[in-house]
C-alpha positions as CSV (number, residue, x, y, z in Angstrom):
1,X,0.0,0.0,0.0
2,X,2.1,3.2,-1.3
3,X,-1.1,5.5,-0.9
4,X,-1.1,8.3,1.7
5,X,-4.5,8.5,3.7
6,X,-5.8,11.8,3.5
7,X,-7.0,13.6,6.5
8,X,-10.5,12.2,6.8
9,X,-9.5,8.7,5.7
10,X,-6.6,9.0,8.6
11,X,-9.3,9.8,11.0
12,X,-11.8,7.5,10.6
13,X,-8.5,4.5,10.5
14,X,-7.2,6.0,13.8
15,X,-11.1,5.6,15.1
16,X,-11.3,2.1,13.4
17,X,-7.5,1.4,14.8
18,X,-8.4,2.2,18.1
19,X,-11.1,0.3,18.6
20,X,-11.1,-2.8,16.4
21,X,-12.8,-5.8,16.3
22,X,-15.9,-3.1,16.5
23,X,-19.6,-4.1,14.9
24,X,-19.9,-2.6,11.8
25,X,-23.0,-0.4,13.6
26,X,-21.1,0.5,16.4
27,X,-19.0,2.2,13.7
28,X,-21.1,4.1,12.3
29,X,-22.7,5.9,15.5
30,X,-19.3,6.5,16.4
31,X,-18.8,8.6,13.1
32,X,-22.3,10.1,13.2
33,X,-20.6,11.7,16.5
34,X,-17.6,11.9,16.1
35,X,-17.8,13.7,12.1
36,X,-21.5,14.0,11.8
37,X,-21.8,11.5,8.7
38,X,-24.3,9.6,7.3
39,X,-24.4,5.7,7.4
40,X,-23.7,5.6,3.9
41,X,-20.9,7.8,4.4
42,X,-19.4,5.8,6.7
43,X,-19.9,2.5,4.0
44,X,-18.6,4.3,1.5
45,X,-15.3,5.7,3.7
46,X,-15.1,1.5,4.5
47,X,-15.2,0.3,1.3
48,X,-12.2,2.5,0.4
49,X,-10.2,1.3,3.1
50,X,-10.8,-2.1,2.9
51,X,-10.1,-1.9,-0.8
52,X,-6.5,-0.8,0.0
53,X,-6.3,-3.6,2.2
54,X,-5.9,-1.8,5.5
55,X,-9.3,-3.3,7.2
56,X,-11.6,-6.2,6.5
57,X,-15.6,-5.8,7.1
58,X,-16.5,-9.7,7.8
59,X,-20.2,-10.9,8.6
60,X,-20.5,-6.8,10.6
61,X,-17.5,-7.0,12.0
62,X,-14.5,-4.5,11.3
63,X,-11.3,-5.1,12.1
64,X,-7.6,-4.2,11.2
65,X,-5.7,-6.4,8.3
66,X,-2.6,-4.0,8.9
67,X,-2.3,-2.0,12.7
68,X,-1.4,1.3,13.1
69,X,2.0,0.5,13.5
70,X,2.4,-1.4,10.2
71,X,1.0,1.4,8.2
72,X,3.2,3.9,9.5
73,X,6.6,1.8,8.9
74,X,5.1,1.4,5.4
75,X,4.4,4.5,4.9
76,X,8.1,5.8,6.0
77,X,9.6,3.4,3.4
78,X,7.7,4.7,1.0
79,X,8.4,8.3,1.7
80,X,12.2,7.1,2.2
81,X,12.1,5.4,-1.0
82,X,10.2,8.4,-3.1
83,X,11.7,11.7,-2.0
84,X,15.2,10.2,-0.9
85,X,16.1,8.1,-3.2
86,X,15.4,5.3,-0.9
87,X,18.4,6.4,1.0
88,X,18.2,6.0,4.4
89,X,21.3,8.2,5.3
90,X,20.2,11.2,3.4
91,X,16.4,11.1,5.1
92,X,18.4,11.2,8.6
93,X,20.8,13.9,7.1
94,X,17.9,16.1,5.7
95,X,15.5,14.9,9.4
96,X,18.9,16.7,11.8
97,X,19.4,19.7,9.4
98,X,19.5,22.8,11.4
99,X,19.6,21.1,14.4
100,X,21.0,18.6,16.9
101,X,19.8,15.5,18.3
102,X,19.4,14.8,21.9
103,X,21.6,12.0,23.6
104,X,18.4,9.7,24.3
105,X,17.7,10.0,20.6
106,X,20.7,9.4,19.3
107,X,21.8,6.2,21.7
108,X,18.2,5.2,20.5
109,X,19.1,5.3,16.7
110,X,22.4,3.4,17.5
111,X,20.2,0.5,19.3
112,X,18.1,0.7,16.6
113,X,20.8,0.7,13.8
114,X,23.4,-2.3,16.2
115,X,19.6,-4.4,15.7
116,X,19.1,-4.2,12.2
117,X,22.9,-4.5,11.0
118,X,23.6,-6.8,8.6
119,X,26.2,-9.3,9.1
C-alpha cells in the first residue's frame, strides 16, 4: 500500500485502529458523532479502506488487516524510497538539518541501527 491516507481517511482509520474488532453499527454511530456523517458515508469511507487492504468488514465485523504500526513503517519506506532516493542516510541527514539531536535519541538510533545491522 504506497497510498497516503488523507486527513478524513486517517481519522476514521485511527477511530477504526483504536477500537477494532468493533460491529460494523457501532462504527457508524461512532462517526455520526464523532464527524457527523451519514451511514452511507461511513460504507462508502469503508469500502475504500478495505479496498487498500488496510481493514476487512467480515459478517458486521470490522477489524484491522494491517495496525497502526504497520502502516506507518510502510508508509516511512515509501516516503524514504520516493523523495530520498530510498536512502536511508540522506532522510536522517535532511531529518537533523538545522539542528541537533538529543543523547536519548541518538543512543536510540544506535540501538536501533546495532539491531538491524547486517552481518
Amino acid at each position: 500500500m504506497e497510498e497516503r491516507l488523507g486527513e478524513m481517511e486517517m481519522r476514521f482509520a485511527e477511530m477504526i485502529w483504536q477500537t477494532a474488532p468493533v460491529p460494523s453499527g457501532e462504527l457508524v454511530r461512532k462517526c455520526a458523532e464523532a464527524f457527523n456523517w451519514k451511514k452511507s458515508t461511513t460504507y462508502t469511507m469503508l469500502k475504500r479502506l478495505c479496498e487498500r487492504g488496510l481493514f476487512a468488514n467480515e459478517k458486521g465485523t470490522v477489524k484491522a488487516l494491517i495496525s497502526r504500526e504497520d502502516y506507518a513503517a510502510m508508509r516511512g519506506r515509501a516516503m524514504v524510497q520516493q523523495d530520498f532516493g530510498g536512502s536511508l542516510p540522506r532522510f536522517v541527514a535532511a531529518f537533523t538539518a538545522g539542528g541537533k539531536l538529543s543523547r536519548e535519541d541518538a543512543e536510540e538510533l544506535q540501538r536501533l541501527i546495532d539491531a538491524s545491522r547486517e552481518d
